[in-house]
N, C-alpha and C positions, 0 to 999 in steps of 0.2 A: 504494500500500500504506500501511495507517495504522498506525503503530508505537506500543504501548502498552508500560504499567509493571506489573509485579507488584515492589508495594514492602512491604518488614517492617518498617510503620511503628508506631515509639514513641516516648513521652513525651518521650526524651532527642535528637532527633533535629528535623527540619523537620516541624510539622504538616501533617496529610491537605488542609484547608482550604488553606494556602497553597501544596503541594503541587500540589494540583487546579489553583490557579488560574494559578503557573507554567507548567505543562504543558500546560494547554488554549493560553493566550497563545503557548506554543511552536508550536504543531501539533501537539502528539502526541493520537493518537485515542482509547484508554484507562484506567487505572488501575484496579490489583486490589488488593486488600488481604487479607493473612491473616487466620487466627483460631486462637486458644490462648486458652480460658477460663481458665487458669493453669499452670504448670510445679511440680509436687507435688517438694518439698525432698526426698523421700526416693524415690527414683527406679530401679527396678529398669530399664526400659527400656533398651537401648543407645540413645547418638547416632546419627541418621545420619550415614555415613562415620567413624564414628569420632570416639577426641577429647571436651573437655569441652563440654558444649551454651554455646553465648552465652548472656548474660545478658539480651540483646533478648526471647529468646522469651516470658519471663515481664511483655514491659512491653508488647506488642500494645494497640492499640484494642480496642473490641468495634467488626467490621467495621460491623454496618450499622446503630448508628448514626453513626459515622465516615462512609458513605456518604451517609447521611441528610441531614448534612451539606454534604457536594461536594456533592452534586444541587440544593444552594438558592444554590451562588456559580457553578456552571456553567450552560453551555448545550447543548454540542456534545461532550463528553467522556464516553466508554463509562463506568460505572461498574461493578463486581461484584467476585466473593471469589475468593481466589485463595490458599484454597479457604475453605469454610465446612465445621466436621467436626458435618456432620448427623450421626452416630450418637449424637454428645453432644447431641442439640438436639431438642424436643418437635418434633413435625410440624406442628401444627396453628397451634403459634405464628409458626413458621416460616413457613408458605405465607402467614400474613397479613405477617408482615414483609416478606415479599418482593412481593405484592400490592403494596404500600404505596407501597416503592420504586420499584418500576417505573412505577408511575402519578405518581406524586411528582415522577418523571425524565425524565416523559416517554417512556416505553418505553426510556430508556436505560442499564437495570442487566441484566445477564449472571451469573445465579448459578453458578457453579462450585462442587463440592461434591468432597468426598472422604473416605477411612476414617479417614487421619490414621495417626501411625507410634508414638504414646505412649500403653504401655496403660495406664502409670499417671495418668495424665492423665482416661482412660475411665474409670476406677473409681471416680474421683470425682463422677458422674453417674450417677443414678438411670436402671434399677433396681440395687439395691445388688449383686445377684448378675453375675458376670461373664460378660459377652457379648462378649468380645472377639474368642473364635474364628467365632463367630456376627454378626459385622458386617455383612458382605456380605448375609446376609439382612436383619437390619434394617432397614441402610440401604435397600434393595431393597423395604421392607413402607413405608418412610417418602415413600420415593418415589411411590411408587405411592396413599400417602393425599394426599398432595401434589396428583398430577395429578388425583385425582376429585374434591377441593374446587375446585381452578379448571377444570374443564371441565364442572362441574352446579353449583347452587344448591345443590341439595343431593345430601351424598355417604353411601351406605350403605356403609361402610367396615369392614376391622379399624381400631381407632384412634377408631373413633363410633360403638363398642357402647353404649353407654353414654348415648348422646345419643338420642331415642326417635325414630325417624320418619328419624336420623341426624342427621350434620354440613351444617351450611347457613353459607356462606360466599359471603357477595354480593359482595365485592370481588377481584375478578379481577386479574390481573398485568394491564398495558395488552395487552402482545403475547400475547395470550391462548389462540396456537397454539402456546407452550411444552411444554403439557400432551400434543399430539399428537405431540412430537418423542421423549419418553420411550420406548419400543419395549419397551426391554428392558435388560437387563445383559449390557457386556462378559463370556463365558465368562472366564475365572480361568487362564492357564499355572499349571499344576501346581505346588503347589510354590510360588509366589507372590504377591505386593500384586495384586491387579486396579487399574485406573485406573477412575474413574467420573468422570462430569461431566454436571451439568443445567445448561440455559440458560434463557433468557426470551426467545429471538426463533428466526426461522428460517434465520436466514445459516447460511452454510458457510463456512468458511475455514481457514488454514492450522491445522494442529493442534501444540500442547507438549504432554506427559502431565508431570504431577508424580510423583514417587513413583520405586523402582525397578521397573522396565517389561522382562518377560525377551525378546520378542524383538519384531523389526518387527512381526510378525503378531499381536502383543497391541496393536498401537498400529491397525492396520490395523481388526481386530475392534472396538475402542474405538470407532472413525470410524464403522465402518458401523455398531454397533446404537445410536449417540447422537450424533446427526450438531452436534459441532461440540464443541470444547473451549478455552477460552481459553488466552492469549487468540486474540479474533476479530480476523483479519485480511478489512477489505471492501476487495474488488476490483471494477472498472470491473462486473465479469461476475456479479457474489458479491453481492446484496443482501441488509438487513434487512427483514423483512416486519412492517411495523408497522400494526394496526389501530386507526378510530379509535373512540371510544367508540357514537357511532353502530354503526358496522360488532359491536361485540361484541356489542348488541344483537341487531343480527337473526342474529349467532352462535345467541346462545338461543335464538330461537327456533323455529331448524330441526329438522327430526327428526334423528333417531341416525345417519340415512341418510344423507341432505343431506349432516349436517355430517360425516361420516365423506369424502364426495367431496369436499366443497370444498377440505377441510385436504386431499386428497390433488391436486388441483390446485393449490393453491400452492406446494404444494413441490416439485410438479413443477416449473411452468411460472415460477414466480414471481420464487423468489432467483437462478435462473441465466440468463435470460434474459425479463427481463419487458415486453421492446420488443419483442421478437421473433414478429413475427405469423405466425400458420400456420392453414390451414383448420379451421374447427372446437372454435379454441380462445382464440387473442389475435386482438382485432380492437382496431386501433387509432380513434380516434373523433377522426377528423380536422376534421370541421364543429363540434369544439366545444374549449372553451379547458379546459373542467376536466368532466367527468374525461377522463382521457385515454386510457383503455384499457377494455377489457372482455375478460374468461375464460371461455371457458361452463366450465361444469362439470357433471353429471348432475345437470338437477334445479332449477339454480342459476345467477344471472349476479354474477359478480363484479368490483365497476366498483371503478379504481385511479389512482391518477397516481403517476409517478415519478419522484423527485428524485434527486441526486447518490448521494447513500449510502443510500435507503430507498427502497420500494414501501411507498405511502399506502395501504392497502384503508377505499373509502371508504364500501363498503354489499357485503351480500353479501344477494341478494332472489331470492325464487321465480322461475323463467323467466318464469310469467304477470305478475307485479310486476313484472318489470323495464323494461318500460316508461312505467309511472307512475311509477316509481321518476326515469326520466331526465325524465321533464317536470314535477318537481316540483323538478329541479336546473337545465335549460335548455331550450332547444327542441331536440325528439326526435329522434334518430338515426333516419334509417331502415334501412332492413334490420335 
C-alpha cells in the first residue's frame, strides 16, 4: 500500500518543493495540495466545524503551479489537488492546465476536484450573479466540457459556443482514458454537500470523501458513478493504466466505436488484473521480451507490458494491424 499527503501548504511553513523531495526520499507514494484563490475579510460563511477559520487558508499556493513545480524535482511521486474548487475556475483553462501537468509528470498528476464550503469566496469569481445554489450543475457543465476537449480534437460544447466549428485542444492529459472515467454525478443525499472527484488515470483504490458526507451510501454512490477519489491507494491487484504517446495516437484514430470498447476493456481487464490470462481476452506473449501482453477487444488489439505500479498501453491497433503492428516491434507472435 502506498501512503500519500494531503498537505495545506503555505508560505509560512516547509515548501511544496522541499516537501516533495522529502517524501519521495521517504517512500511515500503521493502529495495533494489545496486550493483557496483567497479568504474574503468580510465573510458571511460559517467555519467548518465551527470556530475562527486559521489564518493558513488565506496563504495557500496556487496548486498547480506548486505542482508544476514537484513534477521537475521528482520522479516517482503521485502529484494532484486535494481539491481544486473548479466552480471558481474557467474550464477550458483548466483542462489545458491539467493536460500540461500530466504530460509534464509523466502521467503522474490525479486531479481531485470539489464545490468547496465558502460562498463568499465564490462570489468573488465571475459571473458576478450568484450560482452558488447552482454549483453542482456547473461544476457538472465544466466537467463535462473538460472530458470533450481531451477525448476529441475538437469539442462542440456549451463553453465553445462561441469558438466557430468549436473548441480544438490538441494537448491531451498523458493518461488520456481520464475522460472515459467521468460517467456521471454522484446523486446529492437530500439535504446535503455531494462529494465529487475527477482523476487523470484509471486505478481504483481505497477511497476518502472531503466535505461532510451524510451517509455510507453517499460514499458508496460517489465510488460507483467516478471510480476513484484521492487519495489513490495502488495495490499489488489495483493498477495505473498509463498510455504512451504513441498509444494516444492510435486512440485518435479509432472510430466512436472502437474507442468506446477499448476504454471498456481496460477497465475491465486492465487495472484489476492485467497478468491474468483468460480465453479470448489476455494472452500473454511469452516468445517475446517487450511487449508482454495482448487484450483483444471488439475490433481492437491492445498490446501492454507491466510494471510494479503501472500497465504500459503501448499501441492500441485494428485487429487487421495488429500484426504488422508486432513485426514492426519484434518477431511475430503466432496465433
Amino acid at each position: 500500500m502506498n501512503v500519500g499527503v494531503q498537505a495545506f501548504s503555505t508560505d509560512q511553513g516547509i515548501g511544496p518543493i522541499d516537501l516533495a523531495r522529502e517524501m519521495e526520499a521517504r517512500g511515500f507514494g503521493s502529495l495533494f495540495l489545496t486550493e483557496h484563490t483567497h479568504i474574503p475579510v468580510a465573510r458571511a460563511t460559517p467555519t467548518p466545524g465551527g470556530g475562527d477559520l486559521p489564518g493558513y487558508y488565506s496563504r495557500t499556493w496556487d496548486p498547480f503551479v506548486a505542482l508544476g513545480a514537484i513534477a521537475a524535482v521528482t520522479t516517482t511521486l503521485l502529484i494532484g489537488t486535494g481539491i481544486s474548487l473548479l466552480g471558481m475556475r474557467d474550464a477550458l483553462i483548466t483542462a489545458k492546465e491539467v493536460a500540461t501537468l500530466d504530460q509534464l509528470s509523466n502521467g503522474r498528476f490525479i486531479f481531485g476536484i470539489g464545490f468547496g464550503w465558502n460562498r463568499d469566496e465564490a462570489l468573488d469569481h465571475p459571473p458576478a450573479n450568484d450560482q452558488w445554489p447552482a454549483r453542482y450543475d456547473v461544476i457538472r457543465e465544466k466537467v463535462e466540457l473538460m472530458r470533450a476537449v481531451w477525448s476529441n480534437d475538437v469539442a462542440d460544447r456549451p463553453g465553445c459556443r462561441r469558438a466557430q466549428g468549436g473548441c480544438a485542444l490538441i494537448l491531451h492529459p498523458r493518461q488520456l482514458l481520464c475522460a472515459d472515467c467521468l460517467h456521471r454525478l454522484a446523486p446529492a443525499p437530500r439535504g446535503r454537500p455531494r462529494p465529487i472527484a475527477a482523476r487523470t488515470n484509471l486505478a481504483s483504490g481505497e477511497v476518502q470523501c472531503l466535505g461532510p458526507i451524510a451517509t455510507l451510501g453517499a460514499v458508496r454512490r460517489t465510488v460507483a458513478s467516478l471510480p476513484g477519489y484521492f487519495p489513490r491507494v495502488v495495490t499489488a491487484d489495483r493498477l495505473s493504466v498509463v498510455l504512451t504517446p504513441e498509444a494516444v495516437q492510435d486512440w485518435h484514430k479509432l472510430s466512436d466505436a472502437l474507442r468506446e470498447a477499448a476504454g471498456a476493456a481496460m477497465r475491465q481487464y486492465l487495472t484489476p488484473h492485467p497478468t491474468r490470462e483468460s480465453t479470448g481476452h489476455i494472452k500473454r506473449l511469452r516468445t517475446r521480451e517487450h511487449p508482454h501482453y495482448r487484450l483483444r477487444a471488439d475490433g481492437t488489439r491492445i498490446f501492454y507490458d507491466v510494471h510494479e505500479t503501472k500497465v504500459e498501453v503501448l499501441a492500441i491497433v485494428s485487429t487487421d494491424e495488429s500484426e504488422l503492428w508486432l513485426q514492426s516491434v519484434a518477431a511475430p507472435e503466432a496465433g
